[in-house]
C-alpha positions in Angstrom: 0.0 0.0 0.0 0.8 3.5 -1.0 2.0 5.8 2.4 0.5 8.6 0.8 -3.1 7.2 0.4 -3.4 6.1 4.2 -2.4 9.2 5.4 -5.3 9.9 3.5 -7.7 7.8 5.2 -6.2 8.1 8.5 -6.8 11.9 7.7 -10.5 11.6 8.3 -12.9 10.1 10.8 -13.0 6.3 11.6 -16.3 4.8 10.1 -18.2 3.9 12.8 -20.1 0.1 13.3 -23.4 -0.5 11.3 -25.0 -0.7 14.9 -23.9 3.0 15.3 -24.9 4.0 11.6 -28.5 2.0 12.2 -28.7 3.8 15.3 -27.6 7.6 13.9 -30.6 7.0 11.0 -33.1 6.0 13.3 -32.2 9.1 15.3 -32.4 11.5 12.1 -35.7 10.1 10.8 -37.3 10.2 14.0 -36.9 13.8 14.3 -37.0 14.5 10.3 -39.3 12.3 8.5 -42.5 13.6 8.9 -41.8 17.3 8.8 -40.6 16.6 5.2 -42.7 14.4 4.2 -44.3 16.7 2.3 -46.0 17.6 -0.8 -43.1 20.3 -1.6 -40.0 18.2 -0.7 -41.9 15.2 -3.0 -41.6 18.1 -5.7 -38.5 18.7 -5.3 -37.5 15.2 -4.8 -38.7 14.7 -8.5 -36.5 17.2 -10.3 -33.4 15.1 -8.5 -33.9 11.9 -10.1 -31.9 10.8 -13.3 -34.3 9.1 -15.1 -32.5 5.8 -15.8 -33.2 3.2 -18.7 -30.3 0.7 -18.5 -31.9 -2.4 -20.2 -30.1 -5.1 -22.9 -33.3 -4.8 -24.7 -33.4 -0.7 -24.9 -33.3 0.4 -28.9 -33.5 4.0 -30.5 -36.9 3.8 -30.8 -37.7 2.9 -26.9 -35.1 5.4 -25.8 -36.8 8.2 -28.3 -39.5 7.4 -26.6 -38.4 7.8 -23.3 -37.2 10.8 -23.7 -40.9 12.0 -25.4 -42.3 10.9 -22.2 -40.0 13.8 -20.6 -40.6 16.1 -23.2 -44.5 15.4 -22.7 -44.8 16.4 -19.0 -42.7 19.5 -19.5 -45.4 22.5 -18.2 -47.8 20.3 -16.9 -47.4 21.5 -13.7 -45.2 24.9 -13.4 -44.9 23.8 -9.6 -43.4 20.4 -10.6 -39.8 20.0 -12.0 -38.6 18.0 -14.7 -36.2 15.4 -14.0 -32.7 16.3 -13.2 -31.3 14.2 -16.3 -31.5 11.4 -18.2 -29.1 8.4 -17.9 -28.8 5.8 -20.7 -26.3 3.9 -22.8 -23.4 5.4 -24.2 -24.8 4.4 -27.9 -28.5 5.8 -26.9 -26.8 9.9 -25.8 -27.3 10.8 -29.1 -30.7 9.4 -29.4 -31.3 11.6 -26.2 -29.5 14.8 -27.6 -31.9 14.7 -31.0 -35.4 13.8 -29.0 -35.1 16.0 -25.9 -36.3 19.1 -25.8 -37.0 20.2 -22.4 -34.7 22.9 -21.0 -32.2 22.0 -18.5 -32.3 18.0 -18.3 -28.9 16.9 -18.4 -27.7 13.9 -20.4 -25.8 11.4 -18.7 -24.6 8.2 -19.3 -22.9 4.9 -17.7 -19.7 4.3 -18.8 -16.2 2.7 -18.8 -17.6 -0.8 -19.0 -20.4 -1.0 -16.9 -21.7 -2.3 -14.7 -18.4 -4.3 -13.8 -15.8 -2.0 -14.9 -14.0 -4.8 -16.1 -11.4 -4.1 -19.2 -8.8 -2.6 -20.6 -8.8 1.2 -19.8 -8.2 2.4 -23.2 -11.6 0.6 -24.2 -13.1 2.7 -21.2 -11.8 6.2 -21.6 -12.5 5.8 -25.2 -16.6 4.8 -24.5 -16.3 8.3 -22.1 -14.9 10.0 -25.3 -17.1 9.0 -27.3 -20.0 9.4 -25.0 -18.7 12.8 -24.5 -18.6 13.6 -28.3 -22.0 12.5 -29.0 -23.4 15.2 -26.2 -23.0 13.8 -22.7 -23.8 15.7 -19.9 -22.7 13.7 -17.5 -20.7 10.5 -17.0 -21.7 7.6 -14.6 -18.5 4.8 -14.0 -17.8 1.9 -11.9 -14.4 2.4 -9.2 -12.4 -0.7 -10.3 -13.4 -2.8 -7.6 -10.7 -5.4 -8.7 -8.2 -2.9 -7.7 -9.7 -1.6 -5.0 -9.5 -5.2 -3.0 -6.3 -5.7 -4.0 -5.7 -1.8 -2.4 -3.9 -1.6 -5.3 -5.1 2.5 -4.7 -2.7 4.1 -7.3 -4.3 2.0 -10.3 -7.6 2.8 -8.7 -6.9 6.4 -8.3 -5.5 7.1 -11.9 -7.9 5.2 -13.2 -11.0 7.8 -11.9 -8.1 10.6 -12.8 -7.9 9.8 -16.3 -12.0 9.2 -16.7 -11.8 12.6 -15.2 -9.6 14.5 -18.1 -11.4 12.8 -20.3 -14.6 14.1 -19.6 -13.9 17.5 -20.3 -16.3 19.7 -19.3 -19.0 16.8 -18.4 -19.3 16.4 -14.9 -18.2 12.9 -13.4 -20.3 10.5 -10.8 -18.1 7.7 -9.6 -20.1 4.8 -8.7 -18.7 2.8 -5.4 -20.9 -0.3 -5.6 -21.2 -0.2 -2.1 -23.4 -3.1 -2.1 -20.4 -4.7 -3.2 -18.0 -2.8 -0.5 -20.5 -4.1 2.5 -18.6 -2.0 5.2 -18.9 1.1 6.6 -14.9 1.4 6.5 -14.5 0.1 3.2 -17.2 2.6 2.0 -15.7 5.2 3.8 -12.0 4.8 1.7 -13.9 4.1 -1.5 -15.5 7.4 -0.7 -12.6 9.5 -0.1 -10.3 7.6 -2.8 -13.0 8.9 -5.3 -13.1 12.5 -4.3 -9.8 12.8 -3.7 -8.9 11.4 -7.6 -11.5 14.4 -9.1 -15.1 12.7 -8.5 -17.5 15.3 -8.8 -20.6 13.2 -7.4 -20.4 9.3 -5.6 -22.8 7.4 -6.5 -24.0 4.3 -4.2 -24.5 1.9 -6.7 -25.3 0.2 -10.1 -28.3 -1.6 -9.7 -27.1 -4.4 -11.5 -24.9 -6.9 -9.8 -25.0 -6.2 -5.9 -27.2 -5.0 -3.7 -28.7 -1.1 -4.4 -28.4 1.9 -1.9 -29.1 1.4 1.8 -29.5 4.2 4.2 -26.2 3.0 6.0 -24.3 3.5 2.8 -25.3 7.0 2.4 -25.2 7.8 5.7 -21.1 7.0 5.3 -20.7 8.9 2.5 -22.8 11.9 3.9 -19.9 11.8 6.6 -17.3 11.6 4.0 -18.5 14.4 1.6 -19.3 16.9 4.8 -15.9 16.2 6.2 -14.2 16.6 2.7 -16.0 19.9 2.4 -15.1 21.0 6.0 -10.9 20.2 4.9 -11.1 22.0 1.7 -13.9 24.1 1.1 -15.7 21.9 -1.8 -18.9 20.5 -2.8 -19.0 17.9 -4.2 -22.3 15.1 -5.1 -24.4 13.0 -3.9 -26.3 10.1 -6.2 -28.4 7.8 -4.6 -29.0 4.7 -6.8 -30.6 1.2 -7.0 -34.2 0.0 -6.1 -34.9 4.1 -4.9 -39.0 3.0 -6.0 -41.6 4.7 -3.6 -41.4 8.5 -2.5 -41.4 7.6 1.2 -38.0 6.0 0.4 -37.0 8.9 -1.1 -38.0 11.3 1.5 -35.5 9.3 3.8 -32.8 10.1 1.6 -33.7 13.9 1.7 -33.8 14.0 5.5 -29.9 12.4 5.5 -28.6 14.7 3.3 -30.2 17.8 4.8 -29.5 16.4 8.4 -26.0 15.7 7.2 -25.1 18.0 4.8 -27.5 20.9 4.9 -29.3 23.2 2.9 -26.6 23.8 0.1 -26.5 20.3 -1.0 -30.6 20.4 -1.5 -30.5 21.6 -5.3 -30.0 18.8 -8.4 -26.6 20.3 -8.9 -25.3 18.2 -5.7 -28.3 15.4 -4.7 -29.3 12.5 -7.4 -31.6 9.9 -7.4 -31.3 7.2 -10.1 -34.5 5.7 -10.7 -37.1 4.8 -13.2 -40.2 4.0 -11.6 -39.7 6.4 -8.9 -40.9 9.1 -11.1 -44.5 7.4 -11.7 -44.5 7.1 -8.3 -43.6 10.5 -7.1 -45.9 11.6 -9.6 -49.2 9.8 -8.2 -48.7 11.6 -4.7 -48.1 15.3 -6.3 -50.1 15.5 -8.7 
């Protein structure tokens, strides 16, 4: 192991025990759900989610659709905001870029060989290239778990570092698959390894192979990004990901940021939810 990245670690708080994290939630819903379990916060809840269509079967035509379906609800409500963004397939962003036509949903897309991450990382910086050509917004990718277990951090680290320059301008979320991760501590390094090698957002998860968000998980990486902030005076994202269906789940996630984090990182520019039915969902209660 690298001196320089646990000095890193052992620069921020210990994680504490799932019993702890359990316990810190409970406390913070107990005294937060209900006063924002509300009619406004489920609007604003709405214009967070990336609106997510990650299927073998997706073509053009279902993702022009998609987007239409967007496009559609634009001004039905003035009260009501569209979706943060709209997360596909690299092959489907310029699909997205020719059918959408509502004003300020962001395109984003997975990337760098998702959901595994597994290959050779010219293959994934050229998909983020390419993605980025074609009219990406945003770019989702996968931490090299492979290298991250064998704390093989420099590899890990570079690799985020180079997905980073080759982004450009697009903003990158770096998903920690902490389904995969499991522990509070191993989230926590994942966490700061990602911000530290130019993450713009963490992201809990794919969706696909392991286990989705869970309160603890975000509770950990709450702790991380506030305490990042606190060192050095930047804000960086949250994205929530992976089986996010009903609003009262939501909600939850909206009282652990604002308990955690606070007012600033309650706008779409910092706090994601990737979902696809959460929308209909959402939808049903606030309209």
């Amino acid at each position: 192991m690298t001196n320089k990245y646990q000095q890193v670690f052992d620069s921020f708080k210990a994680a504490l025990s799932t019993e702890q994290i359990q316990s810190e939630i409970e406390k913070i819903l107990s005294e937060e759900f209900e006063k924002n379990n509300t009619i406004e916060v489920k609007k604003f809840l709405h214009g967070t989610i990336d609106l997510t269509s990650l299927n073998g079967a997706d073509t053009e035509e279902s993702i022009a659709k998609f987007v239409s379906q967007v496009n559609d609800f634009d001004g039905t409500d003035p009260t009501v905001p569209s979706v943060a963004a709209i997360c596909v397939y690299p092959n489907f962003v310029k699909t997205v870029k020719d059918t959408l036509t509502t004003e300020d949903v962001r395109i984003a897309c997975v990337s760098g060989c998702f959901p595994a991450s597994q290959s050779f990382i010219e293959v994934k910086l050229a998909e983020t290239a390419l993605a980025v050509k074609d009219g990406a917004d945003e770019i989702d990718i996968v931490l090299n778990m492979g290298k991250f277990f064998a704390e093989d951090y420099e590899e890990t680290s570079t690799e985020i570092e180079e997905q980073k320059a080759t982004c450009r301008e697009a903003h990158l979320k770096v998903i920690l698959e902490t389904g995969a991760l499991k522990t509070p501590e191993l989230i926590r390094k994942a966490s700061i390894l990602a911000l530290y090698s130019g993450a713009d957002f963490l992201k809990t998860s794919t969706g696909k192979e392991y286990p989705g968000a869970s309160l603890e998980a975000a509770y950990v990486m709450c702790q991380v990004l506030k305490e990042y902030h606190d060192k050095h005076g930047h804000v960086r994202g949250l994205k929530v990901s992976g089986g996010i269906r009903t609003a009262e789940e939501a909600v939850k996630y909206y009282c652990l940021v604002k308990s955690i984090l606070g007012e600033e990182w309650l706008t779409p520019e910092y706090f994601r939810i990737g979902a696809s039915s959460l929308v209909a969902n959402l939808q049903k209660e606030i309209l």
